[in-house]
C-alpha positions as CSV (number, residue, x, y, z in Angstrom):
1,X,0.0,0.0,0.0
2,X,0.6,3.8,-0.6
3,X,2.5,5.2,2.3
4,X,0.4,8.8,2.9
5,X,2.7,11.9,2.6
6,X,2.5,13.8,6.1
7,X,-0.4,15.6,7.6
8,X,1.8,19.0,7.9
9,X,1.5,21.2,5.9
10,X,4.9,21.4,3.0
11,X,6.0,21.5,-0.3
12,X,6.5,18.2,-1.8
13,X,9.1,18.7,-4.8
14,X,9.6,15.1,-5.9
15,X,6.0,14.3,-7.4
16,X,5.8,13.5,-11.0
17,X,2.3,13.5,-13.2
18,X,2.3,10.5,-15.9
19,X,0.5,10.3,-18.4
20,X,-1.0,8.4,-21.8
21,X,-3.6,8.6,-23.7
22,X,-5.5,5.3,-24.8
23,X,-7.6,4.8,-27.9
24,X,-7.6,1.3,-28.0
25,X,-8.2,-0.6,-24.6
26,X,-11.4,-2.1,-23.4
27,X,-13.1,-0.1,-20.8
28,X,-13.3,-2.8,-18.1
29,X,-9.7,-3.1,-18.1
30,X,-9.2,1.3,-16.8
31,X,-10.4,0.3,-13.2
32,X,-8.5,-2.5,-12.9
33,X,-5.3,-0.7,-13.9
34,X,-6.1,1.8,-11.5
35,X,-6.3,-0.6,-8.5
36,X,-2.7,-1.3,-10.1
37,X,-1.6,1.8,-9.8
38,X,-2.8,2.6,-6.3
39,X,-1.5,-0.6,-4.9
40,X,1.7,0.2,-6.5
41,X,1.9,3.8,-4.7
42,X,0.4,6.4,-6.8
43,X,-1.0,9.2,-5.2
44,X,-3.8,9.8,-7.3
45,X,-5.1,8.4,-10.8
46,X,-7.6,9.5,-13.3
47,X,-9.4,9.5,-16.3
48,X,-10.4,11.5,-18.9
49,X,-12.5,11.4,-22.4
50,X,-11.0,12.8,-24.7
51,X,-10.2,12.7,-28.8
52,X,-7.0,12.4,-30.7
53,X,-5.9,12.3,-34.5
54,X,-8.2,11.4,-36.7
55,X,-11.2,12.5,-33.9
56,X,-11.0,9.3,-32.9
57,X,-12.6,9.0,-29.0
58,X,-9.9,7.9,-26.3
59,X,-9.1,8.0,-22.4
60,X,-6.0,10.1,-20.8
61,X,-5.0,8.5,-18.4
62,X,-3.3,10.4,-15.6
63,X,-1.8,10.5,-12.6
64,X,0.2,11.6,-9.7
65,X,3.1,9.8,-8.0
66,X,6.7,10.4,-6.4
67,X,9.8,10.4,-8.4
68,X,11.1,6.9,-7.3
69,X,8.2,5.3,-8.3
70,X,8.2,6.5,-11.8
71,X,9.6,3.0,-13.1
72,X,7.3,1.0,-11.3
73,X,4.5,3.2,-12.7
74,X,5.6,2.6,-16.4
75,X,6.3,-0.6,-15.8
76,X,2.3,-1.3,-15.2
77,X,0.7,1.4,-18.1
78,X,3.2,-0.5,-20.4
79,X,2.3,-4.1,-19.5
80,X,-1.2,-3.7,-18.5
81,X,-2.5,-1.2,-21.5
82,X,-2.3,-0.6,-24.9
83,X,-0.3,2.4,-24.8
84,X,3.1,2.9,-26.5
85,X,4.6,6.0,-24.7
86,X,4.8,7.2,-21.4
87,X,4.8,11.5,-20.9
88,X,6.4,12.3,-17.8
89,X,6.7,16.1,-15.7
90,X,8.1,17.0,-12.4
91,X,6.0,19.2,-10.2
92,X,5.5,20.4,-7.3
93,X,2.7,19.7,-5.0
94,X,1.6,21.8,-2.0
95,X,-0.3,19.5,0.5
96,X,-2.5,21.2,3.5
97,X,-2.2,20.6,7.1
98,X,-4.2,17.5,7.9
99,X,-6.4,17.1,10.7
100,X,-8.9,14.5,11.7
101,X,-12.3,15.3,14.1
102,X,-14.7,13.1,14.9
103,X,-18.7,13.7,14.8
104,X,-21.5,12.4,16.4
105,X,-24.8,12.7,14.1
106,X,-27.3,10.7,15.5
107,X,-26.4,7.3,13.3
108,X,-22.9,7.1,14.2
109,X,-19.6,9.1,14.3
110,X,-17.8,9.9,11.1
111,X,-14.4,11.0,10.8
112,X,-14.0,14.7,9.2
113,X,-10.6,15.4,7.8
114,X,-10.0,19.1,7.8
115,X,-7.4,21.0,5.5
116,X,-6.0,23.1,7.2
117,X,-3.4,26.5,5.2
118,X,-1.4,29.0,7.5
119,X,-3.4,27.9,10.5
120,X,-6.9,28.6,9.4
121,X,-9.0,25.6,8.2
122,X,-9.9,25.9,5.0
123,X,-11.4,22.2,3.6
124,X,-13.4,19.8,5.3
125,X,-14.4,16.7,4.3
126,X,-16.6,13.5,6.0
127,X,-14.9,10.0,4.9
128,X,-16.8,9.2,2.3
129,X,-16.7,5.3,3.4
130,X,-18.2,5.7,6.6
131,X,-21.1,8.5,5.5
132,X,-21.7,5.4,2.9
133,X,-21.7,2.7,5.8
134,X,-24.1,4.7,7.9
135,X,-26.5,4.8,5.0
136,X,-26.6,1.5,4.4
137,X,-27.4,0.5,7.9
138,X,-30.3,2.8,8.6
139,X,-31.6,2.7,5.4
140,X,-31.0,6.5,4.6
141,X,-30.3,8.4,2.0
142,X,-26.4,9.2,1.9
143,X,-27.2,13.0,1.6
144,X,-28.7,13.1,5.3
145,X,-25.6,11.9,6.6
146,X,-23.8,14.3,5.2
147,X,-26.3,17.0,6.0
148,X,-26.3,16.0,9.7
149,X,-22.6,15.9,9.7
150,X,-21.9,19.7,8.2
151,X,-25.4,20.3,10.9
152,X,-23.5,19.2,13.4
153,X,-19.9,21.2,12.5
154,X,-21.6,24.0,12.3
155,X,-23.0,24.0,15.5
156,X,-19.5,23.3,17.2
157,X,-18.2,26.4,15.0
């Protein structure tokens, strides 16, 4: 698995975005490359539609890892999908200060990572997986657990 960069707040100057674009590869074969990838330590990976030469319809394929997993990166788009080239850049990321609440709504507590920038939070987010796990349980609409959870947040604001 992924190790997750730190939760303070930094530059991280040894990230590189890959990319490829794919006009030829079954569409049940993207999610299981992206499992691939993730397993394999990218940071993030995504699709998108778009159309090359000829308007022909295709997927780019991107995503986000550190330098020293590059290899292992091309290693898996080259023997897992049609493509036959590999577009690498260096960049920079600039990752938030991480924080982590818990909330009580009425179901269950959900975690609520925070972003935080020059000490002032500035993102929050509910973990998706437990919102879901809560509706599933009692039978409600994912929506009302998020509703009770920014209810809540904004009461202890």
């Amino acid at each position: 698995m992924a190790a997750h960069p730190p939760d303070k707040e930094h530059l991280d100057d040894h990230m590189v975005k890959m990319e490829v674009n794919l006009d030829d590869i079954p569409g049940e074969w993207l999610g299981y490359v992206m499992d691939l990838l993730f397993e394999a330590g990218a940071n993030d990976v995504f699709y998108t539609p778009i159309y090359m030469k000829k308007n022909r319809p295709g997927i780019l394929l991107q995503l986000l890892c550190s330098l020293k997993k590059v290899n292992t990166m091309k290693k898996i788009l080259f023997s897992e999908t049609t493509t036959l080239g590999v577009r690498y850049y260096p960049l920079t990321v600039h990752r938030l200060e991480r924080t982590y609440k818990k909330v009580a709504t009425e179901w269950g507590t959900v975690t609520v990572k925070e972003g935080i920038h020059d000490g002032i939070v500035v993102q929050r987010a509910p973990e998706f997986e437990e919102c879901k796990t809560i509706a599933e349980q009692h039978h409600i609409p994912l929506k009302k657990v998020y509703e009770q959870v920014w209810h809540v947040m904004g009461e202890e604001t």
